[in-house]
C-alpha positions as CSV (number, residue, x, y, z in Angstrom):
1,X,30.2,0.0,-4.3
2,X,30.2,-0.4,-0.3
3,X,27.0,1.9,-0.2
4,X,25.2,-0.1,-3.2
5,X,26.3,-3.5,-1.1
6,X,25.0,-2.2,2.3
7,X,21.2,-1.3,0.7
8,X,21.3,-5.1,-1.1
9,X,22.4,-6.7,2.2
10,X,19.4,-4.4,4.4
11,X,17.2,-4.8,1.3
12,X,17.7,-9.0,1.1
13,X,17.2,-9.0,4.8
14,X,14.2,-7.5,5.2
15,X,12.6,-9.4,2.0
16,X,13.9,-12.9,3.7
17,X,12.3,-11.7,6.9
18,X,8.4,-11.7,5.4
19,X,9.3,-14.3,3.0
20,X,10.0,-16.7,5.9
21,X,6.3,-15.8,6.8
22,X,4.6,-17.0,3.3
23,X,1.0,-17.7,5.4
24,X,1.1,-13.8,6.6
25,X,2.4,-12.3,3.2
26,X,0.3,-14.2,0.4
27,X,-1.8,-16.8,1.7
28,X,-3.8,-14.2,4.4
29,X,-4.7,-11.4,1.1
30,X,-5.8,-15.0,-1.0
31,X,-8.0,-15.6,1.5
32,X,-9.5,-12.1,1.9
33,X,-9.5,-11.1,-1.7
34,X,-11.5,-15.0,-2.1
35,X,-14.3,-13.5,0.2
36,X,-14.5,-10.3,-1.1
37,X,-15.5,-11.5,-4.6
38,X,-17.4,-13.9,-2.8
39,X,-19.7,-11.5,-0.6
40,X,-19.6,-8.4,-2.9
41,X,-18.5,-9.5,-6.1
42,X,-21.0,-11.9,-6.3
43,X,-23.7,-11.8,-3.7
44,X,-23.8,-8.1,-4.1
45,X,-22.8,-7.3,-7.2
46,X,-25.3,-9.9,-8.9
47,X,-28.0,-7.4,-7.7
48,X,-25.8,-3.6,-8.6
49,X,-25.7,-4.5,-12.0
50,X,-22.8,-3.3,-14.7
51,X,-20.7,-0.3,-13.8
52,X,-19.8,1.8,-16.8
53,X,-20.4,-1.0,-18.7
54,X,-18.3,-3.4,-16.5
55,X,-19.3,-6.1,-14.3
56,X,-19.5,-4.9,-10.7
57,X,-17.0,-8.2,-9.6
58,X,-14.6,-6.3,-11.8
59,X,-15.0,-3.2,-10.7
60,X,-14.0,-3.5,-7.2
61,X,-10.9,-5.0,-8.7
62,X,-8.7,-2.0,-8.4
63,X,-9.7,-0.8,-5.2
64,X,-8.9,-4.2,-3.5
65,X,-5.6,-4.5,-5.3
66,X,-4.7,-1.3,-3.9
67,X,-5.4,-2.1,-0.4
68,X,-3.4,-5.0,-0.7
69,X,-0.5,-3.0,-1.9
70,X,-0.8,0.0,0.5
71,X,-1.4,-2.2,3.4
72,X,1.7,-4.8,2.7
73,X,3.9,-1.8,2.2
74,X,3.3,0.1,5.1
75,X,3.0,-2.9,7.3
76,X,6.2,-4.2,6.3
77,X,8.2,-1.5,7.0
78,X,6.6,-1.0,10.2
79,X,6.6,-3.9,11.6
80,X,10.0,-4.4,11.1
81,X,11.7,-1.2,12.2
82,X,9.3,-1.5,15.5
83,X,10.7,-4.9,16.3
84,X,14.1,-3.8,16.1
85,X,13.5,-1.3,17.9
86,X,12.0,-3.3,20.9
87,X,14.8,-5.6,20.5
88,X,17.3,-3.3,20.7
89,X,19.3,-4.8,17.2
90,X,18.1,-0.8,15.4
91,X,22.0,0.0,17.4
92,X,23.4,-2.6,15.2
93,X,21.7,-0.7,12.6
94,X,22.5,2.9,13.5
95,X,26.3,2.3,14.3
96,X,27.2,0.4,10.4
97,X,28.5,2.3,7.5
98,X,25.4,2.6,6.0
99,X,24.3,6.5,5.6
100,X,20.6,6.9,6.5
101,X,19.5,7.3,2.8
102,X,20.9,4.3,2.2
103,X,18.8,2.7,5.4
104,X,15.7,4.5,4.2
105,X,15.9,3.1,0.5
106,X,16.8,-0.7,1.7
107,X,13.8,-0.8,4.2
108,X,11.6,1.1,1.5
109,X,13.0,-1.3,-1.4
110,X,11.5,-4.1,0.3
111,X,8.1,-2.5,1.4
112,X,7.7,-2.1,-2.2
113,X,8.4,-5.7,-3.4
114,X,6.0,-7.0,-0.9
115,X,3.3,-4.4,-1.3
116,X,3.4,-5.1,-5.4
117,X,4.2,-9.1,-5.0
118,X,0.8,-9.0,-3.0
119,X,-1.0,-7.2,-5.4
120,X,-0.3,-9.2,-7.7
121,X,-1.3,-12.1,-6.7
122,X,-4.7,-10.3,-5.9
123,X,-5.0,-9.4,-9.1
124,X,-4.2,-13.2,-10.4
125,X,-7.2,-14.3,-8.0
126,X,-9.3,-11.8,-9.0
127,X,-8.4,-12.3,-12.8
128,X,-9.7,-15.5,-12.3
129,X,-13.0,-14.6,-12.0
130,X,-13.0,-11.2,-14.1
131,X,-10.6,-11.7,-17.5
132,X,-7.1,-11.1,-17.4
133,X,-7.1,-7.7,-19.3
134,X,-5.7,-4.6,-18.6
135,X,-6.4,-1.2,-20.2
136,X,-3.5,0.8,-19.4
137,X,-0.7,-1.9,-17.5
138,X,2.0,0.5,-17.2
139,X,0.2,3.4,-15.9
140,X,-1.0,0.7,-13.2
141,X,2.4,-0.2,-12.8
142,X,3.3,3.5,-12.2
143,X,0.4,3.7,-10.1
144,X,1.3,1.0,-8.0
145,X,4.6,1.7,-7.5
146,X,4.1,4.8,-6.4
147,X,1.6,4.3,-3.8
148,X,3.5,1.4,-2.4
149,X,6.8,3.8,-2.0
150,X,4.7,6.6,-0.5
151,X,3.5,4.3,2.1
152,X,6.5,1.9,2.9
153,X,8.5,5.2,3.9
154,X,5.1,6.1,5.9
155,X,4.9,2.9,7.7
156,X,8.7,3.7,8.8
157,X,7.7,7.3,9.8
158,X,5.0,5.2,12.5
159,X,7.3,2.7,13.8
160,X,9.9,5.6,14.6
161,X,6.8,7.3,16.0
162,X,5.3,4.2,17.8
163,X,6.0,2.9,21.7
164,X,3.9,0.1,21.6
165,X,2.4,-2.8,19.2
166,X,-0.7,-1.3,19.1
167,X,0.1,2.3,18.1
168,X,1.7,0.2,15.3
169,X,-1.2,-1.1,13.9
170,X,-3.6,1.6,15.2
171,X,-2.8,3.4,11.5
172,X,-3.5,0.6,9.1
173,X,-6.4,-0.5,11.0
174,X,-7.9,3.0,12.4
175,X,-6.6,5.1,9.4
176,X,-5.6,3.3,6.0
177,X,-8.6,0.8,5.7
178,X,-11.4,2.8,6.0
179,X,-10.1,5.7,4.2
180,X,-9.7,3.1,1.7
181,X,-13.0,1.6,1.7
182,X,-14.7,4.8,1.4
183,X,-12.5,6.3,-1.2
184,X,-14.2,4.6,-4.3
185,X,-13.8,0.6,-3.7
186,X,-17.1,-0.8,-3.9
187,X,-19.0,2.2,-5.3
188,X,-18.7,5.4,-7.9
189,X,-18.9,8.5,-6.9
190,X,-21.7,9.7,-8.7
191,X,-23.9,6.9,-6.2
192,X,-23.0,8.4,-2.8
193,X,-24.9,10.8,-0.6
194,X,-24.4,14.8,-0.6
195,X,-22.0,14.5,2.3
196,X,-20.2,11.3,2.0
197,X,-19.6,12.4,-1.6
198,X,-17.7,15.3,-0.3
199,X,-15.5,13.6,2.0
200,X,-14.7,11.6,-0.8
201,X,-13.4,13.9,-2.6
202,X,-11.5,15.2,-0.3
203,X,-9.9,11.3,0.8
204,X,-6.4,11.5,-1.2
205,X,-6.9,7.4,-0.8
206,X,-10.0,8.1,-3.1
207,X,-7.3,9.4,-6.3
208,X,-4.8,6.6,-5.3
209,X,-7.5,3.9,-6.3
210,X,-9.3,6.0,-9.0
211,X,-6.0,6.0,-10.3
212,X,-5.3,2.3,-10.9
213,X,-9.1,1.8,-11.7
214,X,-8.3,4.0,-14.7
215,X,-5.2,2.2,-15.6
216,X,-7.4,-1.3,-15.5
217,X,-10.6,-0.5,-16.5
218,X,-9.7,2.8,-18.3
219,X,-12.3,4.9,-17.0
220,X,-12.3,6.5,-13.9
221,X,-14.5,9.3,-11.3
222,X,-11.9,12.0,-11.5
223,X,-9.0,12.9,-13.6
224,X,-5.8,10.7,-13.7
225,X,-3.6,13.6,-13.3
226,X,-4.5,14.2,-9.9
227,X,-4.3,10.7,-8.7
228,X,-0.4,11.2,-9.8
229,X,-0.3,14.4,-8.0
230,X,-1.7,13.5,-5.1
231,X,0.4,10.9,-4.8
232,X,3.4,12.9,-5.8
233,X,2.9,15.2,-2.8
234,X,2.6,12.2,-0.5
235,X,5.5,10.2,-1.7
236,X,7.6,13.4,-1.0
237,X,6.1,14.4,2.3
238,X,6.5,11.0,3.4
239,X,10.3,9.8,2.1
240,X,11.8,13.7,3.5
241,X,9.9,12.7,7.2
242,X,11.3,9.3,7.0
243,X,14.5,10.3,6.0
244,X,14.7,13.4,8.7
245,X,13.2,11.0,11.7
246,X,16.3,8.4,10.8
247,X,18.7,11.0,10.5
248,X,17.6,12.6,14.1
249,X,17.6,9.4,16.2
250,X,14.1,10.2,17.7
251,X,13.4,7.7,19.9
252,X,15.5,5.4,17.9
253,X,18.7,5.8,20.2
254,X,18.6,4.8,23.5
């Protein structure tokens, strides 16, 4: 009972903490997700044509709800581990009763619910403009959960890692978006280049959003399975290295 009341208390916290920021958390994806279907879904997509059949505006769907979801959860977690770390309160952290699986799943917990809440509303904007239907919702809901868990605990493993702001959002910027961007967002597969089409296939990012493409649309580039493996083996590597950098106090302890 203490345990399951020290994970709600960290878990409340940190979902209070990027609550109190609303502009930041839902207003700032709004906005993008707004211009995306505004520059590609439109503009762009008036002059691609269909997609399997589908619009173009609703085929970019999935990827951009994914980046919402993978960027919200890693940043949150991130962001606020690094900030207590440069303000010293992590030894306020360190020193409670809580056991460092409980401090992992509070901190991931909350990555989660903002990574999904802002996919969500992503989704209602895009929705909007595309229909409201959803081939497969609770293999997107898998999906999505999933992928937001895998990189909540990753965005902990950088802010442990970190020493500066920067480093902080050297991944997300640097790392996350344009392995997103070129992992099936705005085109298929089957329309890249030779060598871009490798890398591709080789970008786990590429599975993660052929994976919730499939649950939306219900088609996808490559096979569903291995969107739920790949992400399996990243969700793992990911919560074991968060768990083991909390449990070792590197550069966490003064």
């Amino acid at each position: 009972m203490i345990a399951s009341l020290g994970v709600r208390t960290l878990f409340v916290k940190e979902v209070r903490r990027f609550l109190r920021v609303p502009g930041q958390t839902v207003l700032s994806p709004v906005i993008t997700t707004t211009l995306y279907f505004l520059v590609f879904g439109w503009s762009v997509g008036s002059r691609i044509g269909p997609v399997e059949g589908v619009p173009y505006s609703r085929y970019i769907v999935p990827g951009l709800v994914t980046l919402g979801v993978v960027s919200n959860a890693f940043l949150n977690t991130s962001s606020s581990l690094f900030m207590m770390k440069m303000m010293g309160t992590i030894t306020d952290l360190l020193v409670s009763p809580l056991s460092y699986l409980e401090m992992l799943a509070g901190f991931v917990f909350a990555g989660v619910v903002r990574g999904m809440m802002v996919g969500i509303v992503m989704w209602l904007i895009a929705a909007t403009f595309t229909g409201f239907h959803v081939a497969h919702p609770v293999l997107v809901l898998l999906f999505l959960l999933a992928i937001s868990t895998s990189f909540a605990a990753l965005g902990l493993c950088c802010a442990i890692w970190a020493d500066k702001f920067e480093q902080v959002n050297f991944v997300p910027t640097f790392v996350i978006t344009p392995l997103t961007f070129l992992g099936g967002v705005f085109t298929p597969i089957a329309m890249l280049s030779g060598p871009l089409r490798a890398f591709t296939t080789w970008n786990p990012l590429f599975y993660m959003v052929d994976g919730v493409r499939f649950g939306m649309l219900g088609f996808s580039d490559a096979d569903p399975r291995a969107g739920f493996a790949v992400i399996a083996v990243i969700g793992l590597v990911s919560l074991t290295s968060a768990f083991l950098l909390l449990r070792s106090g590197w550069k966490l302890r003064g």
